[in-house]
C-alpha positions in Angstrom: 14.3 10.3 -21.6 11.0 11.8 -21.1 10.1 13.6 -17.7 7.2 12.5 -15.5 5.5 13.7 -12.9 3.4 12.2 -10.7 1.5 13.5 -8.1 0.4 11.3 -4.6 3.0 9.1 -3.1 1.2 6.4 -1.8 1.5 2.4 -3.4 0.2 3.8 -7.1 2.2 6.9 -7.1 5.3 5.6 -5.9 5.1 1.9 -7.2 4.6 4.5 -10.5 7.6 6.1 -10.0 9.6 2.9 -9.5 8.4 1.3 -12.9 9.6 4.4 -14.9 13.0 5.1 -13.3 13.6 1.3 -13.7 13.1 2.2 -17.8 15.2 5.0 -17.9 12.7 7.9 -17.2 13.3 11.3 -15.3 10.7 11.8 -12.3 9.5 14.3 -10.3 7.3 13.0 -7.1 5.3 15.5 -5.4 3.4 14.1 -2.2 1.8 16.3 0.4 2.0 13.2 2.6 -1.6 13.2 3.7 -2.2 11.4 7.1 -5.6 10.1 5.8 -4.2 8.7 2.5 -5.6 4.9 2.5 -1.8 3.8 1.8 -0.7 5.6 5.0 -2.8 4.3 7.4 -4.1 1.1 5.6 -3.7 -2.2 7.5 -2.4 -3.6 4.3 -4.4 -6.9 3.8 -4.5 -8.5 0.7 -7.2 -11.4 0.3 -8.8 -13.2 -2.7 -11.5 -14.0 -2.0 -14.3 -11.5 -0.9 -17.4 -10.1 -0.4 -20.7 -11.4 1.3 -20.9 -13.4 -1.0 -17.1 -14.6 -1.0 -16.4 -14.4 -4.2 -12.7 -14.7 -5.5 -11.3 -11.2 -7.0 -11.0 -10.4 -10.1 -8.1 -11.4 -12.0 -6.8 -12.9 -8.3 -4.2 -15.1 -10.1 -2.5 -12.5 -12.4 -2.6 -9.7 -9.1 -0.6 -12.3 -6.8 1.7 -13.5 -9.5 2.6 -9.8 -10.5 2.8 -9.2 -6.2 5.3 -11.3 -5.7 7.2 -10.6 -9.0 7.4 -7.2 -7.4 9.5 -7.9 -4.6 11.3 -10.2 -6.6 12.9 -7.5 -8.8 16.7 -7.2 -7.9 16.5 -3.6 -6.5 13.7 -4.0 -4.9 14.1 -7.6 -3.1 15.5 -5.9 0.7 11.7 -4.5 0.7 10.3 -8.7 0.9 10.8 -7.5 5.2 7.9 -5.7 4.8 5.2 -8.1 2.9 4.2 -11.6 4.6 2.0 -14.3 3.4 -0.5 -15.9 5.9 -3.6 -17.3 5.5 -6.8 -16.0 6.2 -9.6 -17.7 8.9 -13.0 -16.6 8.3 -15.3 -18.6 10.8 -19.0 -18.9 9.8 -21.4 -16.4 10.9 -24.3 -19.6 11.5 -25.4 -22.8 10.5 -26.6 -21.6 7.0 -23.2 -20.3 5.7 -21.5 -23.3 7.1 -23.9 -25.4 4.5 -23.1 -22.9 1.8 -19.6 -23.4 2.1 -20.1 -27.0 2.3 -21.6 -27.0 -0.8 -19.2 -24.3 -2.4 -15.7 -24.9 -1.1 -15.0 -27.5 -3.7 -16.1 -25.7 -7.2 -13.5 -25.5 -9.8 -12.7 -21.6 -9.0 -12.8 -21.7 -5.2 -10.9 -25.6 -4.7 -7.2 -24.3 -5.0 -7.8 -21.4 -2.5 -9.9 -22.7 0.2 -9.7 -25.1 3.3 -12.5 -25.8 4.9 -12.7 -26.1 9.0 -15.4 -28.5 10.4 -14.9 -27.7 13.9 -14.2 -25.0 16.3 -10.1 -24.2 16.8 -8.6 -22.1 19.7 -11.9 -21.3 20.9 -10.6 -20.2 24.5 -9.2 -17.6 22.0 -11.9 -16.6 19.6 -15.2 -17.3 18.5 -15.8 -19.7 16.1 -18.3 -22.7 17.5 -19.2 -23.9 13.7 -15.3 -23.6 12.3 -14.6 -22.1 9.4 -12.8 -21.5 6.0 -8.6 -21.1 5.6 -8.9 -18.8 2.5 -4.8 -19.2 1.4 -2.2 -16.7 -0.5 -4.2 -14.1 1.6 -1.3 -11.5 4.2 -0.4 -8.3 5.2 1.8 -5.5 4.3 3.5 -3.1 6.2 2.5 -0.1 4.2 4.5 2.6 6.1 7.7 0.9 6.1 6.9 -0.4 2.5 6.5 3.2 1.6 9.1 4.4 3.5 12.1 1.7 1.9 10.7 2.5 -1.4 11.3 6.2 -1.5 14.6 5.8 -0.1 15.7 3.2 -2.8 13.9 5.6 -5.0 16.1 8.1 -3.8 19.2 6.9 -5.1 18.4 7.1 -8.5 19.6 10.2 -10.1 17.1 11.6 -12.3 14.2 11.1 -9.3 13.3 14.4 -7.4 10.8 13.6 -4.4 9.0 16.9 -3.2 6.8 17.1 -0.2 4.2 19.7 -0.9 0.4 20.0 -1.6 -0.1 21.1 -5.5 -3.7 22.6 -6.0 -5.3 22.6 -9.6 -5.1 26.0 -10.4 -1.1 25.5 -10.1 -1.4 23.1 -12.9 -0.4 24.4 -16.2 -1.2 22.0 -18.8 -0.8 24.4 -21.7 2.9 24.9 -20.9 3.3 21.7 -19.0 4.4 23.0 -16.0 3.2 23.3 -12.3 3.8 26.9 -11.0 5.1 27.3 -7.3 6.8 30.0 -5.3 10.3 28.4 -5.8 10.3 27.6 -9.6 8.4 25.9 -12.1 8.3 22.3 -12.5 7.9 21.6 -16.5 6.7 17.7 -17.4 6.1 16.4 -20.4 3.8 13.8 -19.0 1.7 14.5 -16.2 -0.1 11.8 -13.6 -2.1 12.3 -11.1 -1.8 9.6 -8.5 -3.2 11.3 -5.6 -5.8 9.0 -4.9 -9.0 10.1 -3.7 -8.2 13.9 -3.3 -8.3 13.4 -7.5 -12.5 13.6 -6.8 -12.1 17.6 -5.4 -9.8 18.5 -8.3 -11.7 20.2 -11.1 -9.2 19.1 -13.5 -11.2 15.4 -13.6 -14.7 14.9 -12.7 -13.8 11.1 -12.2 -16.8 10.1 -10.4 -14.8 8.7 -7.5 -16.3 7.2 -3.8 -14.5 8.2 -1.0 -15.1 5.9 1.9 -14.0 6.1 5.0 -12.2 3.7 7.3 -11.6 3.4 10.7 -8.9 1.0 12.7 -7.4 0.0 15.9 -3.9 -1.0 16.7 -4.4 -3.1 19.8 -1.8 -5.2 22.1 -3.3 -8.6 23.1 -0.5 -10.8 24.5 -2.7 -13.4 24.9 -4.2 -13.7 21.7 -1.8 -15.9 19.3 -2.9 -16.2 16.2 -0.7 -17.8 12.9 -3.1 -16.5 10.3 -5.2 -13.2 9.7 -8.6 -13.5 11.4 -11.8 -12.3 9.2 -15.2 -12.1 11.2 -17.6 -8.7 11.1 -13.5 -7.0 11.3 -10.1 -8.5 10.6 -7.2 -8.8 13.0 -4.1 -9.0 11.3 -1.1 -10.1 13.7 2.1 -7.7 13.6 4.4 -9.2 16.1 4.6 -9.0 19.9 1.4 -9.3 20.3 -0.1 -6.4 18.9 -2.8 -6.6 16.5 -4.4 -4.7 13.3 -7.8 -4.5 13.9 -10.4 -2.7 11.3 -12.0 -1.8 9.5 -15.4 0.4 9.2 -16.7 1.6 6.5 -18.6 5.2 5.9 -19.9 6.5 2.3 -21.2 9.8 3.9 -18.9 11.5 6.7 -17.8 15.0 7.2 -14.3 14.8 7.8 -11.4 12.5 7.2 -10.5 12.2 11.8 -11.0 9.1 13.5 -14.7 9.5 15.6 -16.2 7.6 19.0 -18.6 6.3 17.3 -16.6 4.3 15.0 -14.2 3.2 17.8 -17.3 1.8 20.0 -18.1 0.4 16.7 -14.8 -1.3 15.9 -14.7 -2.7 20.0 -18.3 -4.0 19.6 -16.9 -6.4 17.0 -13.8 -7.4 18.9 -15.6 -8.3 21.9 -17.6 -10.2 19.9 -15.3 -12.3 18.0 -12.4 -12.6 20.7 -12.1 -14.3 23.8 -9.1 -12.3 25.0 -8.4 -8.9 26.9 -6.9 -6.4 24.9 -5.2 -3.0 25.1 -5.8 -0.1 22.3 -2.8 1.4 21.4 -3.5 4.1 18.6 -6.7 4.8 16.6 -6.8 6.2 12.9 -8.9 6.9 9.8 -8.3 7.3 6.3 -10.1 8.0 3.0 -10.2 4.7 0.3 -10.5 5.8 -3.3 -13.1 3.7 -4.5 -15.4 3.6 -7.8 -18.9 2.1 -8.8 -17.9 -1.0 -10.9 -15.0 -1.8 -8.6 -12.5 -1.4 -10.6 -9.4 1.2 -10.8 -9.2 4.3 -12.8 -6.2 3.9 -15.0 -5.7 6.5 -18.3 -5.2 10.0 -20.4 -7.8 12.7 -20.2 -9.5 13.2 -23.7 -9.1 16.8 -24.2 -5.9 16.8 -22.2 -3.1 14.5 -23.8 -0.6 14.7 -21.3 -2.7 14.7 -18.2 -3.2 11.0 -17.1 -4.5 9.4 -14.0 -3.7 6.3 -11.5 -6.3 5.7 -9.0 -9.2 4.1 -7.8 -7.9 0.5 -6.4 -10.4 1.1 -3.1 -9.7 -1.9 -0.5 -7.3 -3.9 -2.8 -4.6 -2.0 -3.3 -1.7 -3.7 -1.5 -3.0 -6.2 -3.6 -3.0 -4.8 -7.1 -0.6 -2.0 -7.0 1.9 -4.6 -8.7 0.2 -5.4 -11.2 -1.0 -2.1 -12.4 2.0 -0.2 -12.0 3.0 -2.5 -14.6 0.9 -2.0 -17.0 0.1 1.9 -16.1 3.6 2.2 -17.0 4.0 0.3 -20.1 0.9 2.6 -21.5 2.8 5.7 -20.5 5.8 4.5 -22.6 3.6 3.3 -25.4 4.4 -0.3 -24.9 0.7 -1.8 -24.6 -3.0 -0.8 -24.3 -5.1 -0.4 -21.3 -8.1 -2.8 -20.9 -11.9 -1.3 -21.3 -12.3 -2.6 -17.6 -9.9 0.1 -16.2 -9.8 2.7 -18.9 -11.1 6.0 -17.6 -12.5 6.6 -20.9 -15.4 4.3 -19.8 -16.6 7.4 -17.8 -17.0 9.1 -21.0 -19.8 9.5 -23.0 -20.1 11.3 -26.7 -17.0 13.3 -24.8 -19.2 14.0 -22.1 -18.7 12.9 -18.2 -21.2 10.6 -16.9 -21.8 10.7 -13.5 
């Protein structure tokens, strides 16, 4: 039994944990349970097809299959409450993308995943005068009760310590594999670092990292019924009741991780736009996505450090892919398969130097 620890508990970190307690490993979890962690506050859609462009994702079949595995694993299955599958409605912006689509909607890569919508639907509702696309295997998840079910299953496992606390670098030993604290030391033998994108201020990595900022709305809308996600400049994702997801904005350059006016006059702009309803804001909330250049997460060991690892990266899709590479982040801890060039960190590495 080897001992891990992992620090962030969001979807990576604890999805992490899971995979190694499930194989027999000792973990220690250390979360400081950031409110502007992009699992915490995320709206948790997962869609396939993206982009202005609308392109499907990468590796969209293997992510969903390895999804739904997920929940599908014995000790896990009571957490299925918290995921649901809907599809998605993205109504066309004008009369150009409409003949796009029409062209499009049929190829070989798109034909399995797409429905297209000649006409107008529930337009006392929302806008949509040119109809649209049904993108399919598209939903939501409930991230805080996802997060919160998983930690307590997590929990019962007796060689899994969760601790809530903020661990800075310079409490990292990695010479005696240990992280120094007030109480006592925590020794490892394999550290990870899962902390999403706080990873970009630690000195330890120089993981060239985009933090981008989001901004959403929870809104309560009686009249607006919708049996699918809605997709137009925002989404609104339906939770039940009817109150609503609605988000998200996106900010490269910001000065702090709070929710701002600007972005909520932003957000209601679009809503007004797109629905045909009166609604009611509820709560309004930001958070910090870990995103990277090519798109693509940050899996791996750091080369001068061979017990120092990180799990990051994923951006906007990681309800959607935390399944998959939980898998295989944890099958390269135990030395059961390879990482692929695509997500190796050491693709930021040149002649041992960092790029970037």
């Amino acid at each position: 039994m080897k001992s891990y620890c992992i620090i962030g508990g969001g979807l990576a970190g604890l999805s992490l944990a899971g995979r190694l307690l499930l194989a027999g490993e000792k973990i220690t979890l250390i979360d400081d349970a950031c409110p502007s962690g992009a699992s915490r506050l995320a709206a948790g859609m997962f869609n396939i097809v993206t982009g202005k462009h609308a392109v499907k994702t990468w590796l969209a079949e293997e992510l969903l299959a390895d999804l739904k595995a997920f929940f599908e694993i014995p000790i896990f299955e009571k957490l299925q409450q918290y995921i649901h599958y809907q599809p998605l409605y993205r109504p066309f912006k004008d009369i150009g993308e409409y003949n796009d689509w029409l062209g499009k909607y049929q190829s070989p890569e798109l034909k399995d995943y797409i429905r297209f919508q000649a006409t107008q639907i529930q337009a006392d509702i929302f806008a949509n005068p040119l109809g649209g696309i049904f993108i399919e295997n598209c939903g939501w998840l409930d991230t805080t009760g996802f997060l919160q079910g998983l930690l307590a299953i997590l929990n019962e496992f007796p060689h899994f310590q969760y601790i809530e606390k903020k661990i800075a670098a310079t409490q990292i030993d990695l010479q005696e594999k240990q992280i120094v604290w007030e109480e006592k030391p925590i020794f490892f033998d394999e550290l990870i670092l899962a902390n999403g994108w706080q990873i970009s201020q630690e000195s330890i990595w120089q993981i060239p990292l985009l933090p981008v900022k989001g901004e959403i709305l929870r809104i309560y809308a009686p009249d607006l019924q919708l049996p699918f996600l809605l997709s137009g400049k925002i989404y609104v994702i339906p939770t039940g009741s009817g109150h609503f997801i609605a988000g998200a904005t996106y900010e490269w350059d910001f000065a702090h991780n709070e929710p701002t006016q600007a972005g909520k006059e932003i957000l209601c702009a679009h809503l007004d736009e797109l629905l045909q309803v009166k609604y009611e804001i509820i709560s309004h909330g930001a958070g910090i996505r870990p995103t990277t250049h090519d798109r693509r997460p940050v899996l791996g060991t750091h080369p001068q450090f061979p017990h120092l690892h990180v799990f990051t990266g994923f951006g906007t899709k990681g309800v959607l892919s935390f399944a998959h590479f939980s898998q295989i982040m944890a099958g390269y801890l135990q030395g059961k398969n390879s990482l692929g060039k695509e997500y190796d960190v050491q693709r930021y590495y040149r002649k041992g130097r960092m790029k970037g």
